[in-house]
C-alpha positions as CSV (number, residue, x, y, z in Angstrom):
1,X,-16.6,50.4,25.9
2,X,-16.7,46.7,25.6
3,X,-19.8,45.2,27.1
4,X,-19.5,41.9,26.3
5,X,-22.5,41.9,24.0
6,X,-22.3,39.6,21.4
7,X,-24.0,41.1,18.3
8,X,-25.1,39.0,15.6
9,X,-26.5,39.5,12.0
10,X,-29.7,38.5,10.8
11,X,-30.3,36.6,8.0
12,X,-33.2,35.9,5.9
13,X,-31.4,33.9,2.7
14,X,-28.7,31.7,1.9
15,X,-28.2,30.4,5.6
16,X,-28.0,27.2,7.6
17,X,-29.6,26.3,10.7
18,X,-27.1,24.1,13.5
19,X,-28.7,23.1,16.3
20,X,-26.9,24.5,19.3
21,X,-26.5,20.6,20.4
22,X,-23.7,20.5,17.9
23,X,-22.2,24.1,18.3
24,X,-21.8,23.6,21.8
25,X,-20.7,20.0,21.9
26,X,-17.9,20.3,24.5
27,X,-17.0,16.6,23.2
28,X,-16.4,17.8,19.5
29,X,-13.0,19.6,18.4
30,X,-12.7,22.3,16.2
31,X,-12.3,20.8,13.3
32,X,-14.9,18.0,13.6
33,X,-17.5,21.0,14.4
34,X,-16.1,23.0,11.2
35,X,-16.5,19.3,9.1
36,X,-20.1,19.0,10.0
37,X,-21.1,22.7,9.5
38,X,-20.0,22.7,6.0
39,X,-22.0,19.1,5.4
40,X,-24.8,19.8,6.8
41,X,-24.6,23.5,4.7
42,X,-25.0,21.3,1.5
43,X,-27.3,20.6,-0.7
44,X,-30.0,17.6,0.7
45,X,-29.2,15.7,-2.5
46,X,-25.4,16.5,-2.5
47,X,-23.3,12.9,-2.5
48,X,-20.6,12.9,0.1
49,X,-17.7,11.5,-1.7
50,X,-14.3,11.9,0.2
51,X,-12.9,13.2,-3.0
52,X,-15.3,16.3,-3.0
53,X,-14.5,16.7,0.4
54,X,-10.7,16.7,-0.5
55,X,-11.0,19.1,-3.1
56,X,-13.2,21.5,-1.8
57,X,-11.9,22.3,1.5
58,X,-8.3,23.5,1.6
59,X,-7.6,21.2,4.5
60,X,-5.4,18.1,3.9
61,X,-6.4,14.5,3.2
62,X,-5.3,13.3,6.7
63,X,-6.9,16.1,8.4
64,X,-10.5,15.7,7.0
65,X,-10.7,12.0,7.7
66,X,-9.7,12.3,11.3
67,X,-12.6,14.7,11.6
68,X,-14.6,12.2,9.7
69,X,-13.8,9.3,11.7
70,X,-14.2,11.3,14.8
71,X,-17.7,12.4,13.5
72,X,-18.2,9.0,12.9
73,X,-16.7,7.4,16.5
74,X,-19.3,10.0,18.3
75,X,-22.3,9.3,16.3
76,X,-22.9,12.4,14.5
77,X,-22.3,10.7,10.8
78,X,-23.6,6.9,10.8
79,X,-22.0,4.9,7.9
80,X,-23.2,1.9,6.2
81,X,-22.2,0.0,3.3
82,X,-23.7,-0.6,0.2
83,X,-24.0,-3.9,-1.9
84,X,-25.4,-4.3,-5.7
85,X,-27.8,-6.9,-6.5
86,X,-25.1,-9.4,-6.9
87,X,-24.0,-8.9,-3.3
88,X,-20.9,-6.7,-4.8
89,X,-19.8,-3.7,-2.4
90,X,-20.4,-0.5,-4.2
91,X,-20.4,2.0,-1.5
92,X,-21.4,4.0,1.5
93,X,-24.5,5.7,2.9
94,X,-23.9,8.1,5.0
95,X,-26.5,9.4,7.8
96,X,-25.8,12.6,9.2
């Protein structure tokens, strides 16, 4: 008999908590939500290159930076660049 009962595991290793702010973000699609749950399921020190992003989900190019620049245009991932010494643009930080 179905009761409608959702019935979830428990887990005590190996897990990530999501606030329910982003997993019920009615503003977020699918794929932006998927994006930022496998982000924030890294590592703290992990380096978000789009090139590690691009080869470790089987998503394609185009499809990842849409959710990136979605992530970005709703203010879940800040972005700023990053100049050497010499003033020389080297990078980006990225604040999640």
């Amino acid at each position: 008999m179905n009761t409608g009962r959702i019935i979830k595991k428990t887990y005590s290793e190996n897990f990530t908590i999501i606030p329910n702010s982003i997993a019920q973000d009615n503003t977020l699609m699918l794929e932006e939500k998927a994006l930022l749950v496998y982000i924030l399921s890294l590592p703290s020190d992990w380096v978000i290159y789009k090139q590690n992003l691009y080869k470790s989900l089987p998503d394609r190019e185009g499809k990842i930076d849409r959710a990136f620049k979605g992530l970005q245009q709703k203010g879940y991932i800040n972005s700023f660049k990053v100049h050497g010494d010499d003033g020389k643009f080297i990078g980006w930080n990225h604040i999640f």
